[in-house]
N, C-alpha and C positions, 0 to 999 in steps of 0.2 A: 585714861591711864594706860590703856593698851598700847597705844600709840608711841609713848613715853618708852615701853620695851622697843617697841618697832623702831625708833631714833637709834637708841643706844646700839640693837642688831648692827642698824644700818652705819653707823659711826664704826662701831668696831670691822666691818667687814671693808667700811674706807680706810681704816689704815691696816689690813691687810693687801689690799692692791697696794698701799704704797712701801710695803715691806715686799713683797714678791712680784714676781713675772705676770700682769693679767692675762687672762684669756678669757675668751667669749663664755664657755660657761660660766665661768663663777659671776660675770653679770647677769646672764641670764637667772642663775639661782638667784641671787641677788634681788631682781625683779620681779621673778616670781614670786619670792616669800612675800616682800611689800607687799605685792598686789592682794595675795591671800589673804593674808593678813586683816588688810580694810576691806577687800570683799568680804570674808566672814563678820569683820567689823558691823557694816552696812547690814549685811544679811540680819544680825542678832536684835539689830535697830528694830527692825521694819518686823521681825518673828517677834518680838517682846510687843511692839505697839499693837500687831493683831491679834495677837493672845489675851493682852486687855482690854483692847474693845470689847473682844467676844463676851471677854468674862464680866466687861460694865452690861452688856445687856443682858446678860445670864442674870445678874444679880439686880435688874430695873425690873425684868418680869418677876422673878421670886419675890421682891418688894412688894409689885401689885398686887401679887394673888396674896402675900399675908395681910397687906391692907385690907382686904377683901375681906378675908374671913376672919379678922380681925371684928371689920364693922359689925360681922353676923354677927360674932358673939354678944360684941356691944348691945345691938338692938334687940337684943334678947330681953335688955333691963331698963333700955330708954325707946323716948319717941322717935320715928320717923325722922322729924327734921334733925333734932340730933345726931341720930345715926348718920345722917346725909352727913352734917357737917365732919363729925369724928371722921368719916370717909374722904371727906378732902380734903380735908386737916392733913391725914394717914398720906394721902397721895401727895400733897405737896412738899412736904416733907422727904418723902422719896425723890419729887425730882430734885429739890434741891441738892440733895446726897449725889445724886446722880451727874448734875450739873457740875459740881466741884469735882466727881471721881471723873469726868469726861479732862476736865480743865486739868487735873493734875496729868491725867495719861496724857494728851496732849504737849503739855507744859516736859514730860519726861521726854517723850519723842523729839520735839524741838533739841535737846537736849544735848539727845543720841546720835541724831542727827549732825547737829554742828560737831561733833567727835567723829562722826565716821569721814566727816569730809575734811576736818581737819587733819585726821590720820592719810586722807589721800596726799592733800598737800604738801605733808612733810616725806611723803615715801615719793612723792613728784621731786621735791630738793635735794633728795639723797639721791635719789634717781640718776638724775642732772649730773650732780659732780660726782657719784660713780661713772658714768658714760663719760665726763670729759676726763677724770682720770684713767680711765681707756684707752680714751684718743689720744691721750698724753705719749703713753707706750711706743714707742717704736717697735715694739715687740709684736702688738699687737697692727702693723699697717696693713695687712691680707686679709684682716678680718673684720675690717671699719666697714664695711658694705654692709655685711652683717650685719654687725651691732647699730648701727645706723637705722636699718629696715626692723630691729628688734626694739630699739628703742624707739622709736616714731609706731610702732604698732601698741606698743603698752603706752606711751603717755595717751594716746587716743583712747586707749581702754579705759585707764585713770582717771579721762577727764569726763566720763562717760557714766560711773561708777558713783551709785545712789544709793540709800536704802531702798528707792522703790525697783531699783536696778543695780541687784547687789553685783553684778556681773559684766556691765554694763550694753549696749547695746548688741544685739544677734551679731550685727556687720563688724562691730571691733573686737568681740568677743572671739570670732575666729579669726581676726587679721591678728591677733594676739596669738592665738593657737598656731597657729600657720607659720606665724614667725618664731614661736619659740621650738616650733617642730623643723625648723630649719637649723635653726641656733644648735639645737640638739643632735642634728647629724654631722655640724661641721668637726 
């Protein structure tokens, strides 16, 4: 759904270029929100999938140990094998729980994931026909080197750009930096 805001930005900010003069920063802005945008995207994926892992094994150990003294109690009032069995009973049951709360987080990550990457893709399209309505410009022909070197260093960022790699790799992450710190002083 985020992504859906990220379109409509990106839409509205393309027919701003075609109502006024472009110049290199407003692509640059431009570029940078998208990228944020799915980089925090990405990031929220992969923070929500480790937060509930942690929290399925936080809640697989507290399972065992009430199984556990669960059985005590039990066997308090029945036999030995009994107990045994109520105890694997208790733990089975646990994994099962366990096994469907692993498949659902899972199942939501998959999810998240096809969102964050789908959010790349659309801020890669907008991307695109922002930058060729750039080059479009006459206005804009002393600063095509630029935007050129600005845009070839973000779509390499964008294509780079995971939840397990909300940022995407060290080397494009600063060929991104680099160039929008260039972009920034023209």
């Amino acid at each position: 759904m985020k992504y859906m805001l990220l379109v409509s930005a990106a839409l509205m900010a393309t027919s701003a270029f075609a109502d006024q003069p472009n110049h290199l920063g407003e692509l640059l802005s431009s570029l940078a929100s998208m990228r944020n945008e799915c980089a925090q995207q990405a990031q929220k994926a992969r923070d929500d999938f480790s937060t509930a892992t942690f929290k399925a094994h936080l809640d697989a150990d507290t399972g065992r140990t009430q199984a556990q003294m669960d059985a005590r109690v039990y066997g308090v009032g029945h036999g030995s094998r009994e107990t045994q069995q109520y105890f694997i009973d208790r733990l089975k049951a646990n994994s099962d729980a366990q096994a469907q709360t692993l498949k659902n987080i899972s199942d939501k990550y998959s999810s998240d994931k096809q969102s964050s990457l789908a959010c790349i893709d659309e801020a890669k399209q907008h991307g695109k026909e922002e930058y060729k309505a750039f080059k479009a410009d006459p206005k804009n022909k002393r600063a095509l080197p630029d935007a050129e070197s600005l845009m070839t260093a973000w779509l390499s960022n964008m294509d780079e750009i995971t939840p397990d790699q909300s940022q995407g790799s060290e080397a494009t992450k600063a060929n991104w930096n680099t160039a929008k710190a260039h972009a920034e002083l023209q």
